[in-house]
Backbone atoms as SQL, in Angstrom:
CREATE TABLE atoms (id INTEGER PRIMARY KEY, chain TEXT, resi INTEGER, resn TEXT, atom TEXT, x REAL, y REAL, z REAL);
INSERT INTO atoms VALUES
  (1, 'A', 1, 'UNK', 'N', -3.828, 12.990, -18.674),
  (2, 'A', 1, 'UNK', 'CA', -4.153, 12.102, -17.566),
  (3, 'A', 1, 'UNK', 'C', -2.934, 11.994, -16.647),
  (4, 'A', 2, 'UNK', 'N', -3.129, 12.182, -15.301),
  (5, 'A', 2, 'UNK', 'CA', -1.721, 11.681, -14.413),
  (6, 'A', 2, 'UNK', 'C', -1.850, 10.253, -14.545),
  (7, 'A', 3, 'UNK', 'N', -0.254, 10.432, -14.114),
  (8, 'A', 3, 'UNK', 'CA', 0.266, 8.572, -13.570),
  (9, 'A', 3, 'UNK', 'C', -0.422, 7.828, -13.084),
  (10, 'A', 4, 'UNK', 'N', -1.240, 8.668, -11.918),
  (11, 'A', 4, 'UNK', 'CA', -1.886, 8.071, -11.042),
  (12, 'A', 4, 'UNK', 'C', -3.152, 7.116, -11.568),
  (13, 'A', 5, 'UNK', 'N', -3.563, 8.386, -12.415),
  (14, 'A', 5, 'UNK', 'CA', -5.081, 7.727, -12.806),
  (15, 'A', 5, 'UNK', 'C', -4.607, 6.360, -14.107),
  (16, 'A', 6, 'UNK', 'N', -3.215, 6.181, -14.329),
  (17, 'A', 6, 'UNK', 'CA', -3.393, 5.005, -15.588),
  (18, 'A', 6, 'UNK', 'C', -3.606, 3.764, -14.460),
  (19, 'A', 7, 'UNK', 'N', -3.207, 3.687, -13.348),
  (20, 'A', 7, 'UNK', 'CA', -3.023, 2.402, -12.655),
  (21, 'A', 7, 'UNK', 'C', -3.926, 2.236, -11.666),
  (22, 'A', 8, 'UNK', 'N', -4.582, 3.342, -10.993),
  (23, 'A', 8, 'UNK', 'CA', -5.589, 3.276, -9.796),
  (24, 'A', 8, 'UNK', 'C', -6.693, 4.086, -10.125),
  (25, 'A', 9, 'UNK', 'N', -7.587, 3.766, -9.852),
  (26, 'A', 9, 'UNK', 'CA', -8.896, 4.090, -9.152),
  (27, 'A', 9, 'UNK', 'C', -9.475, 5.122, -8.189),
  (28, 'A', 10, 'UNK', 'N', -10.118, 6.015, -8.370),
  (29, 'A', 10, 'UNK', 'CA', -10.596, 6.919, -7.019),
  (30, 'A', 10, 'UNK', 'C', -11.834, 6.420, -6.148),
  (31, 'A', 11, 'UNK', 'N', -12.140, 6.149, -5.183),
  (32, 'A', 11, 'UNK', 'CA', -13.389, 5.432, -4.779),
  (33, 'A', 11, 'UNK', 'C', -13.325, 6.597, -3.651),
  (34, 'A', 12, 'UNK', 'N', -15.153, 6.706, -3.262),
  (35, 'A', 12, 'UNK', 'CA', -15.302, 7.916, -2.159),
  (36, 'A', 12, 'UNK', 'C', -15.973, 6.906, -1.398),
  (37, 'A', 13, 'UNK', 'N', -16.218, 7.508, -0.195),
  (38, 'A', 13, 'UNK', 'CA', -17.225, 7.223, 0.404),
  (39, 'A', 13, 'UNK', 'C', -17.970, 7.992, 1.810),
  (40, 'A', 14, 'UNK', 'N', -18.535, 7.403, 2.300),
  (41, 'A', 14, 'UNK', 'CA', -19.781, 8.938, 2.839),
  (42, 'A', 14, 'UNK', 'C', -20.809, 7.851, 3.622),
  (43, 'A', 15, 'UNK', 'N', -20.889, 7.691, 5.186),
  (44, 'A', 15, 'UNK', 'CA', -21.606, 6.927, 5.943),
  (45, 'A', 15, 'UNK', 'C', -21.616, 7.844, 7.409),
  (46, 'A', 16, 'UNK', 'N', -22.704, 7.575, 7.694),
  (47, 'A', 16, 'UNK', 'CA', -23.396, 7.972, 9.061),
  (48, 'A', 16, 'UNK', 'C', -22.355, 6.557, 10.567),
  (49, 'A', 17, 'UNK', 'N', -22.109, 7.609, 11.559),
  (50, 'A', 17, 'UNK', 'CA', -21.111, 6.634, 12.203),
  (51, 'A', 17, 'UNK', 'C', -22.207, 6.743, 13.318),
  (52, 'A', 18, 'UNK', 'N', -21.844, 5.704, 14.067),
  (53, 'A', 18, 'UNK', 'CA', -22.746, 5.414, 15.198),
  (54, 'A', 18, 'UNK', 'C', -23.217, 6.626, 16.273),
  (55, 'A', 19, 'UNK', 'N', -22.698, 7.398, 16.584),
  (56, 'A', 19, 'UNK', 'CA', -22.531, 8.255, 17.409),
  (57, 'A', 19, 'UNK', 'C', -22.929, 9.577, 16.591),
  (58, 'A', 20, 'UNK', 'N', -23.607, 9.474, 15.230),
  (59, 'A', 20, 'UNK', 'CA', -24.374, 10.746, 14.800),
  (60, 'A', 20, 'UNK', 'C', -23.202, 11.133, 13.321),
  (61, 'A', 21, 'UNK', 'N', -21.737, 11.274, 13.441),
  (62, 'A', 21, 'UNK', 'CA', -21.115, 12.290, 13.001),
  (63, 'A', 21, 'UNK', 'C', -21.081, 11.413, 11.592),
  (64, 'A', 22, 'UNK', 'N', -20.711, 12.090, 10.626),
  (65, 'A', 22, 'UNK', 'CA', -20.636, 11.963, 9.269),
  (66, 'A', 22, 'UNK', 'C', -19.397, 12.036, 8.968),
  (67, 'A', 23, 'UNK', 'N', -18.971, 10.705, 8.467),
  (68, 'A', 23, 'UNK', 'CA', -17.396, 10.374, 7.837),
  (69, 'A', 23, 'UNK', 'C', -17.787, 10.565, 6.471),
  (70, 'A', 24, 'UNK', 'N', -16.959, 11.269, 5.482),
  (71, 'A', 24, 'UNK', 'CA', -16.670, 11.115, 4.219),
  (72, 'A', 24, 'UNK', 'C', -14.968, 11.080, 3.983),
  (73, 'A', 25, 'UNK', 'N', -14.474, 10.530, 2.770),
  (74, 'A', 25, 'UNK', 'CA', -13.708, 10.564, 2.200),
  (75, 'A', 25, 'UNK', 'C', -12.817, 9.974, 0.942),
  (76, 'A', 26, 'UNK', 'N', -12.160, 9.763, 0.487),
  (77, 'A', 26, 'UNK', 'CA', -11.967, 9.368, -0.866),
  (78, 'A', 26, 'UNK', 'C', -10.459, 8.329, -0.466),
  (79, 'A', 27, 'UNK', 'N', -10.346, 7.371, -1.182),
  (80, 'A', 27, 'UNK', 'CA', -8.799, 6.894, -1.585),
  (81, 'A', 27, 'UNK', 'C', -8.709, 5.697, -2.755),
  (82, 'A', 28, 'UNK', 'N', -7.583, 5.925, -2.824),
  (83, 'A', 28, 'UNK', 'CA', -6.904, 5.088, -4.266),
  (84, 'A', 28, 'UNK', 'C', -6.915, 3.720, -4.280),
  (85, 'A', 29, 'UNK', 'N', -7.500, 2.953, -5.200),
  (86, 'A', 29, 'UNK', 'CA', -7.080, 1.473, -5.361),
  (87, 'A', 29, 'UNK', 'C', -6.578, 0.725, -6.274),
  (88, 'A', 30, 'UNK', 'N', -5.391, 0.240, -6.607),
  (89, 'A', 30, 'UNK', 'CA', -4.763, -0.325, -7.498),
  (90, 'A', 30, 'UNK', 'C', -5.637, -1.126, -8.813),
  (91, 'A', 31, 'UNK', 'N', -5.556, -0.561, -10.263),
  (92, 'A', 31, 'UNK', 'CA', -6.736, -1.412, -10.614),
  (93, 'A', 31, 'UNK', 'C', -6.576, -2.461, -10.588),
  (94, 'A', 32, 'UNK', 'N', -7.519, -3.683, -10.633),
  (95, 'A', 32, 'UNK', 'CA', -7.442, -4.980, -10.320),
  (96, 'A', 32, 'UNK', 'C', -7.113, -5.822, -11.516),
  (97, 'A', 33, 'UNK', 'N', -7.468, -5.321, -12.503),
  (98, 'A', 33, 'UNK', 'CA', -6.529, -5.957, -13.668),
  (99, 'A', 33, 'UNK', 'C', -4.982, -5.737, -13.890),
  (100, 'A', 34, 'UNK', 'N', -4.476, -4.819, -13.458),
  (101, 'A', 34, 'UNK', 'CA', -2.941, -4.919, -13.293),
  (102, 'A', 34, 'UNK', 'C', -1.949, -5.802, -12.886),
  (103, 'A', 35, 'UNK', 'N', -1.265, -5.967, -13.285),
  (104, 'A', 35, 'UNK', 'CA', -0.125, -6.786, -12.243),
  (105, 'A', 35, 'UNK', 'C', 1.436, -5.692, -12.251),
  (106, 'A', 36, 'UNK', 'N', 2.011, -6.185, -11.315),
  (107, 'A', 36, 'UNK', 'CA', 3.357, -5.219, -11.674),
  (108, 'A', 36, 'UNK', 'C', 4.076, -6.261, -11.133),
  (109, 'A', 37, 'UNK', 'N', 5.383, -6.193, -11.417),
  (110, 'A', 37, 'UNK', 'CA', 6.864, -6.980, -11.166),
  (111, 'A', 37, 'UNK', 'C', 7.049, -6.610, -9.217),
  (112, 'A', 38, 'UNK', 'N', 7.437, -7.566, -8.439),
  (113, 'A', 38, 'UNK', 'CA', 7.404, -7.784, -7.036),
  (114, 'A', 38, 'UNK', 'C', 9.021, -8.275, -6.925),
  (115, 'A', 39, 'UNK', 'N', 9.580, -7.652, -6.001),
  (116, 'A', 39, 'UNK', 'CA', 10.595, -7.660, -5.364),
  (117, 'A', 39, 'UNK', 'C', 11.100, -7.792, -4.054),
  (118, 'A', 40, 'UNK', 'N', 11.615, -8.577, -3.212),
  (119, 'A', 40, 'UNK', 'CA', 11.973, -8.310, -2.077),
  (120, 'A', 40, 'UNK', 'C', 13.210, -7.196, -1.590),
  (121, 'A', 41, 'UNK', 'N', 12.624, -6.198, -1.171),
  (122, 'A', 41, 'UNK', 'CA', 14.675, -5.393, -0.907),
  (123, 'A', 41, 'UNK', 'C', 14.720, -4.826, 0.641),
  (124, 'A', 42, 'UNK', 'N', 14.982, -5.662, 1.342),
  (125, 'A', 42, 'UNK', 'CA', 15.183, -5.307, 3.044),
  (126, 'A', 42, 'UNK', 'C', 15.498, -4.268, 3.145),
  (127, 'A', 43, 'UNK', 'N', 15.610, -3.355, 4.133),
  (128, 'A', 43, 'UNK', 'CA', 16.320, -2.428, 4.814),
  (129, 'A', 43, 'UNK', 'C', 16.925, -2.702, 5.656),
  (130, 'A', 44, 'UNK', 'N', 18.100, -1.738, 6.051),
  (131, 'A', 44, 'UNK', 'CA', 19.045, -2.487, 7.060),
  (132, 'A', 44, 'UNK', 'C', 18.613, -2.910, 8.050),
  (133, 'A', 45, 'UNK', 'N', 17.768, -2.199, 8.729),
  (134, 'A', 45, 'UNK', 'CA', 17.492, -2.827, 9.918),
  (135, 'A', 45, 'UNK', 'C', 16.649, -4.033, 9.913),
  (136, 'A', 46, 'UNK', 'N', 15.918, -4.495, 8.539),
  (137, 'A', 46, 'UNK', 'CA', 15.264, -5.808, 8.677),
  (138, 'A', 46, 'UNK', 'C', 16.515, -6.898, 8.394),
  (139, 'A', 47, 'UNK', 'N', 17.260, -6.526, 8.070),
  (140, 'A', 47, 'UNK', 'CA', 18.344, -7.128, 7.753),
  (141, 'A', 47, 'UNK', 'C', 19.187, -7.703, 8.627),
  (142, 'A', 48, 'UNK', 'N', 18.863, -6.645, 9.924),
  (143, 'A', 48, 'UNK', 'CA', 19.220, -7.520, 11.530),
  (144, 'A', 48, 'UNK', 'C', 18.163, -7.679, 11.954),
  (145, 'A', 49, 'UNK', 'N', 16.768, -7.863, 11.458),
  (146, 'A', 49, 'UNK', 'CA', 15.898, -9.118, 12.186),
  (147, 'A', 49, 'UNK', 'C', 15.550, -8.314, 13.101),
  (148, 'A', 50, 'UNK', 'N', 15.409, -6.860, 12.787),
  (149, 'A', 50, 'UNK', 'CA', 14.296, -6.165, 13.857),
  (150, 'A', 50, 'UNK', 'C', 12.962, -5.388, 13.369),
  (151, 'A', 51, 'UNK', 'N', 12.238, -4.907, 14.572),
  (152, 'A', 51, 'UNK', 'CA', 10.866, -4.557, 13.681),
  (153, 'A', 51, 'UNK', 'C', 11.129, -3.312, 13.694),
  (154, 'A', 52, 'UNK', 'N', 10.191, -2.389, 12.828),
  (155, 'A', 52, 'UNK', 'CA', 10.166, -0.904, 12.998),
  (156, 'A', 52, 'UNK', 'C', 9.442, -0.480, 13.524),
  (157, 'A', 53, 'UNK', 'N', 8.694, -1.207, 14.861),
  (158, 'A', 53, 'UNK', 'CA', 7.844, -0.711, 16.016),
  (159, 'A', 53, 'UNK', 'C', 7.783, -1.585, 16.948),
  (160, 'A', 54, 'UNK', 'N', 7.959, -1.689, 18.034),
  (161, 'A', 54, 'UNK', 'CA', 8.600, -2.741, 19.291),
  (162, 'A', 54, 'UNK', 'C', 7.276, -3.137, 19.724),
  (163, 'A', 55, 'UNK', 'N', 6.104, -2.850, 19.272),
  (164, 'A', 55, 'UNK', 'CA', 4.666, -3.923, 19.188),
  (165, 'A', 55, 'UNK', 'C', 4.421, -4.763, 17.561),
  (166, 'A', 56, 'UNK', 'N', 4.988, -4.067, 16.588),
  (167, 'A', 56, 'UNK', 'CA', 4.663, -4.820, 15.009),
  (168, 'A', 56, 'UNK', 'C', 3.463, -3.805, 14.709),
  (169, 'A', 57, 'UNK', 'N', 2.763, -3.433, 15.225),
  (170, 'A', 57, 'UNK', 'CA', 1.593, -1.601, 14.791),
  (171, 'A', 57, 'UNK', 'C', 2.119, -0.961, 14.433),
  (172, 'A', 58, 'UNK', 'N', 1.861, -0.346, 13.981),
  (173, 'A', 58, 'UNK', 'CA', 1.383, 1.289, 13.724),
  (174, 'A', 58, 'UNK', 'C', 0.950, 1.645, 11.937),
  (175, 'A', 59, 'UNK', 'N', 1.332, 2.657, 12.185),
  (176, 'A', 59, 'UNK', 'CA', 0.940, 3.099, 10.035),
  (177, 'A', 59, 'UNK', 'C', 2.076, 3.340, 9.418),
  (178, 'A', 60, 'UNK', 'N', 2.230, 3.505, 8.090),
  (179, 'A', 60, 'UNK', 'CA', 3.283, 3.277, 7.067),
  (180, 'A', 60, 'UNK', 'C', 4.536, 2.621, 7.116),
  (181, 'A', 61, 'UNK', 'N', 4.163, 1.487, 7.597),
  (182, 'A', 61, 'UNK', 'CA', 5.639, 0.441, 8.213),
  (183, 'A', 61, 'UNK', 'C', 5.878, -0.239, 6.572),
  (184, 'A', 62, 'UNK', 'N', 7.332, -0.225, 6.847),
  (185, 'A', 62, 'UNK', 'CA', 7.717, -0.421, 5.003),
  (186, 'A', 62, 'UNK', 'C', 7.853, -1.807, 5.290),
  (187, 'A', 63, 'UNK', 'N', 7.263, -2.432, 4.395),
  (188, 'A', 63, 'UNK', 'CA', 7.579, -4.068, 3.905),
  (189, 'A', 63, 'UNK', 'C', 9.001, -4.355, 3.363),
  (190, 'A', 64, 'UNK', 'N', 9.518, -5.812, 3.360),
  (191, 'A', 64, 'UNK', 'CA', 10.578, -5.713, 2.537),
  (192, 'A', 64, 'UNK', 'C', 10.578, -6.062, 1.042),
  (193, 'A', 65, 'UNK', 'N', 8.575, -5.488, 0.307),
  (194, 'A', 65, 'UNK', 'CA', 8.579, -5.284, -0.706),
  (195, 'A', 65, 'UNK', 'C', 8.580, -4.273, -1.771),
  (196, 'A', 66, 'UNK', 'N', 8.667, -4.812, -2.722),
  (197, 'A', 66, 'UNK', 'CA', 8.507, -3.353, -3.693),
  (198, 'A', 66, 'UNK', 'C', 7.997, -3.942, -5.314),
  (199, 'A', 67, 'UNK', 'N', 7.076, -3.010, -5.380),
  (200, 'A', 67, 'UNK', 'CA', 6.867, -2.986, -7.018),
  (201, 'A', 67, 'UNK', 'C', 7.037, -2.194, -7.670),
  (202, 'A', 68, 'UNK', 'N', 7.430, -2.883, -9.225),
  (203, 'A', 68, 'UNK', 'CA', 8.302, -1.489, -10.234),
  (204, 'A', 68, 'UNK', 'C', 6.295, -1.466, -10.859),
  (205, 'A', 69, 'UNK', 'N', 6.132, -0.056, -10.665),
  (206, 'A', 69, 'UNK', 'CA', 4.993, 0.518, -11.583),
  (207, 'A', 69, 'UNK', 'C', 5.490, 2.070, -11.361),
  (208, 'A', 70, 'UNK', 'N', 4.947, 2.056, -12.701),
  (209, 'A', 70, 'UNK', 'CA', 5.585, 3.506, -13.539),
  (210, 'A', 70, 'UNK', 'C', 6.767, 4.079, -13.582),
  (211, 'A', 71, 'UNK', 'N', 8.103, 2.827, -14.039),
  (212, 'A', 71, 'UNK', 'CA', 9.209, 2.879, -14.335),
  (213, 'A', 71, 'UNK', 'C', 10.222, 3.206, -13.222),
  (214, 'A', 72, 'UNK', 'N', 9.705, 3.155, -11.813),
  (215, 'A', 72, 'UNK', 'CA', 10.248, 2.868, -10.494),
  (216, 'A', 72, 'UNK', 'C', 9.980, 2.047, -9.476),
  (217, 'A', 73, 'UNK', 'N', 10.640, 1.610, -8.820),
  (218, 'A', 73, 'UNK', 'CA', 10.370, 0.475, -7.732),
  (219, 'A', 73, 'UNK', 'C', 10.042, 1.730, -6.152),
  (220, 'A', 74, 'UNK', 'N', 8.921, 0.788, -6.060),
  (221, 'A', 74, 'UNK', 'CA', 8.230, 1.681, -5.165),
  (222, 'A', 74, 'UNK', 'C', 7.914, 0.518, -3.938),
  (223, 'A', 75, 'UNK', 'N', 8.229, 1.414, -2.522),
  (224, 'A', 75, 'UNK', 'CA', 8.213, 0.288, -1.580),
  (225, 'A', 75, 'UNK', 'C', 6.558, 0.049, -1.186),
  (226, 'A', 76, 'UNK', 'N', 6.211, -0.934, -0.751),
  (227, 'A', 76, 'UNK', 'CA', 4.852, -1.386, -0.493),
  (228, 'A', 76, 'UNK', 'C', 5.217, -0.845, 1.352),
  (229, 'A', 77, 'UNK', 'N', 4.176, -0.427, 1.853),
  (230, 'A', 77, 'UNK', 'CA', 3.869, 0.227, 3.183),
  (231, 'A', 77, 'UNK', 'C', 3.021, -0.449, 3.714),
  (232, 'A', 78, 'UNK', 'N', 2.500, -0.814, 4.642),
  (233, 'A', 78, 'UNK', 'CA', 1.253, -1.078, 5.591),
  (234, 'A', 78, 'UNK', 'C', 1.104, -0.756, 6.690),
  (235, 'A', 79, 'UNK', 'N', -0.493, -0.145, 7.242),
  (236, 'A', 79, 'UNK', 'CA', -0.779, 0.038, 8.129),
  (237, 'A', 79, 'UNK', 'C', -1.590, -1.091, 9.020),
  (238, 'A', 80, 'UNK', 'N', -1.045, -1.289, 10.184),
  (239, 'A', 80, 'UNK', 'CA', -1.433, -2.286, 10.898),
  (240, 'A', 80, 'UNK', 'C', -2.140, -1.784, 11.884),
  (241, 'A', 81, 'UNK', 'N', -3.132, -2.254, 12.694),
  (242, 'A', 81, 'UNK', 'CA', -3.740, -2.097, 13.463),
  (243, 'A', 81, 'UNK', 'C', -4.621, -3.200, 14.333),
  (244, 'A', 82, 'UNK', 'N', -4.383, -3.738, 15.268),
  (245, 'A', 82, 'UNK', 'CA', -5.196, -5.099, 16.117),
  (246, 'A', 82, 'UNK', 'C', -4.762, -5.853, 15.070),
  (247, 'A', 83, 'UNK', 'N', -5.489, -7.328, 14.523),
  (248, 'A', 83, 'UNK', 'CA', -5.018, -7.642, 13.703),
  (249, 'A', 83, 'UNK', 'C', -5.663, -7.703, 12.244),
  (250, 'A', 84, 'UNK', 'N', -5.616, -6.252, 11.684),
  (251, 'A', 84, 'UNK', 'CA', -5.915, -6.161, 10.604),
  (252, 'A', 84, 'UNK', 'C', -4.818, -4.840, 10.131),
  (253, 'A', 85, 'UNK', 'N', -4.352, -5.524, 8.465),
  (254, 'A', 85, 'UNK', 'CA', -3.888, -4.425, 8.080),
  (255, 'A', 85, 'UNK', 'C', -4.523, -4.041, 6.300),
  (256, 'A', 86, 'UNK', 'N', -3.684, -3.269, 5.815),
  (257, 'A', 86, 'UNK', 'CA', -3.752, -2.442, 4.258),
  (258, 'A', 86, 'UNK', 'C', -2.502, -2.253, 4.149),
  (259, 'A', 87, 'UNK', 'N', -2.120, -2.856, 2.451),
  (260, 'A', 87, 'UNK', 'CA', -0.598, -2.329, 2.280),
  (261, 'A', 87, 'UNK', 'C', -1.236, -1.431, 1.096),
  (262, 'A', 88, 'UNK', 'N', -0.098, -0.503, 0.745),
  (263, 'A', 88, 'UNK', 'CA', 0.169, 0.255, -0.286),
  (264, 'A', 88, 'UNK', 'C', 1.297, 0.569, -0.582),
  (265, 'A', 89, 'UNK', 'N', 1.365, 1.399, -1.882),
  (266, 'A', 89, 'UNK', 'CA', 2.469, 2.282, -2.673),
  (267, 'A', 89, 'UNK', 'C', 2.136, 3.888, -2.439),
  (268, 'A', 90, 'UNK', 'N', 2.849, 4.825, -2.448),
  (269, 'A', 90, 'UNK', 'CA', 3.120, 5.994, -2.715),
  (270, 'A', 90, 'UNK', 'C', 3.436, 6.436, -4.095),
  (271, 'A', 91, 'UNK', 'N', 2.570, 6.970, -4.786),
  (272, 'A', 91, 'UNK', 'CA', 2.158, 7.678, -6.288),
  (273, 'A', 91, 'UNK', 'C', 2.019, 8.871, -6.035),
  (274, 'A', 92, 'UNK', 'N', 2.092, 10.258, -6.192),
  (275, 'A', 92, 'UNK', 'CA', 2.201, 11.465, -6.558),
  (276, 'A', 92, 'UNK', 'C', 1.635, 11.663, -5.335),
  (277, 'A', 93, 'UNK', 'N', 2.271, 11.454, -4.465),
  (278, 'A', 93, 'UNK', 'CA', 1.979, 11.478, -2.921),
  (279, 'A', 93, 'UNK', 'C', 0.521, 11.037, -2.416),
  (280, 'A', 94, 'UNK', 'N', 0.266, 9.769, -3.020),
  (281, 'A', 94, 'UNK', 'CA', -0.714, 9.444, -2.620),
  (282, 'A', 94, 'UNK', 'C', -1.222, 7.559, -1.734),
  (283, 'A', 95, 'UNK', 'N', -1.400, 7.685, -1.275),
  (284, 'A', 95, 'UNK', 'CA', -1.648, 5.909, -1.091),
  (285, 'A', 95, 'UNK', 'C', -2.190, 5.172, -2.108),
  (286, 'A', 96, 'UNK', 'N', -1.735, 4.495, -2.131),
  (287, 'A', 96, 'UNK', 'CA', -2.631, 3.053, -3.508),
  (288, 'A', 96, 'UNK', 'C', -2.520, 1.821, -2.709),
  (289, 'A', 97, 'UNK', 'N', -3.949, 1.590, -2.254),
  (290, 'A', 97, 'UNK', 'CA', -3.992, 0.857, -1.897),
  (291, 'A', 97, 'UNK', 'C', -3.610, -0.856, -2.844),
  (292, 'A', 98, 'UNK', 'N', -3.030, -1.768, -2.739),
  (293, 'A', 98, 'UNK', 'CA', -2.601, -2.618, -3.430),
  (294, 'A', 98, 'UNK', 'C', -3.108, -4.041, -2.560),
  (295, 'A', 99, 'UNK', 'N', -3.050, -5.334, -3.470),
  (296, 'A', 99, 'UNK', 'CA', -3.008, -6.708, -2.658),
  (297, 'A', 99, 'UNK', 'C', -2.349, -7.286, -3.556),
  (298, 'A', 100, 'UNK', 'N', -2.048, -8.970, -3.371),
  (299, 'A', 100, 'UNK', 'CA', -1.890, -10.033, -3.857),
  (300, 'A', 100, 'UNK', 'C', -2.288, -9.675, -5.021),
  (301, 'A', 101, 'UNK', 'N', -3.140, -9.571, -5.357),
  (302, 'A', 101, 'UNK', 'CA', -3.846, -10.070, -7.028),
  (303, 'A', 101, 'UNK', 'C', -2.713, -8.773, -7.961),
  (304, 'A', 102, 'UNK', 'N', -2.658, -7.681, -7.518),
  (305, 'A', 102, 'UNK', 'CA', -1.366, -6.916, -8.135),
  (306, 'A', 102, 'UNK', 'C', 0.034, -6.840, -8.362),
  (307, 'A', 103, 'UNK', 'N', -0.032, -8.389, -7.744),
  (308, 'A', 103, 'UNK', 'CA', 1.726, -8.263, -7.692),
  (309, 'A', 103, 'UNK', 'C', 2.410, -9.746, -8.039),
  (310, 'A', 104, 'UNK', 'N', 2.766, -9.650, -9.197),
  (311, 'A', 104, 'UNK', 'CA', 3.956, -10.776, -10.407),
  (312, 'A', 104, 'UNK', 'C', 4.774, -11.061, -10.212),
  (313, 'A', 105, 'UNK', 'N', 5.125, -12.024, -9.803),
  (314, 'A', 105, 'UNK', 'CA', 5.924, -12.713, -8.814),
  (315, 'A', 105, 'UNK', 'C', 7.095, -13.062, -10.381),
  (316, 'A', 106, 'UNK', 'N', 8.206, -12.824, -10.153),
  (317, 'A', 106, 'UNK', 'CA', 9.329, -12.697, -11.122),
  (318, 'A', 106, 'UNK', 'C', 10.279, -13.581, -10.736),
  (319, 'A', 107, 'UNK', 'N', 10.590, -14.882, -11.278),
  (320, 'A', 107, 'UNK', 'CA', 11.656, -15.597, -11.053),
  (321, 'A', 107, 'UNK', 'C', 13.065, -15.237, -11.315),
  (322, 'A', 108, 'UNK', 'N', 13.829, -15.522, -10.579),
  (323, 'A', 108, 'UNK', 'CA', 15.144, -15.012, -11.173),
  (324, 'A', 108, 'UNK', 'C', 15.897, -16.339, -11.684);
């Protein structure tokens, strides 16, 4: 079994779009019984209090989080768009999609 498959999920999907054409495709979702250890670790430049896109959009904008699953700390990403986004992790080059309910908040 890969890494991938101990912690996420494959979900497809396949719908008729307004305009006739046929979307299919597949992606990863964190399973929902998991939790993993949550971290804050800035990057420099959040570190001077700037954004990494001079609107706050676009796709794979790194959070200043991270969760340790599968014996590395892996940064959480999100894609933003109007105002809706999706965060994830990067697993064997893949997105995992992740939320709240996956992530264990660790006191120090």
């Amino acid at each position: 079994m890969k890494q991938l498959e101990m912690v996420a999920e494959k979900h497809t999907y396949d719908f008729l779009h307004s305009d006739g054409e046929r979307i299919a495709g597949e992606y990863w979702i964190m399973k929902s019984n998991l939790t993993f250890p949550i971290r804050e670790k800035l990057l420099p430049w959040q570190e001077c209090g700037l954004m990494y896109t001079s609107t706050g959009y676009g796709k794979k904008i790194p959070t200043t989080k991270q969760l340790f699953i599968l014996n590395r700390w892996r940064r959480v990403y999100c894609d933003i768009f109007s105002n809706s986004g999706v965060c994830y992790v990067i697993i064997d080059r893949q997105e995992v999609h992740v939320d709240s309910c996956n992530m264990e908040v660790v006191r120090c």
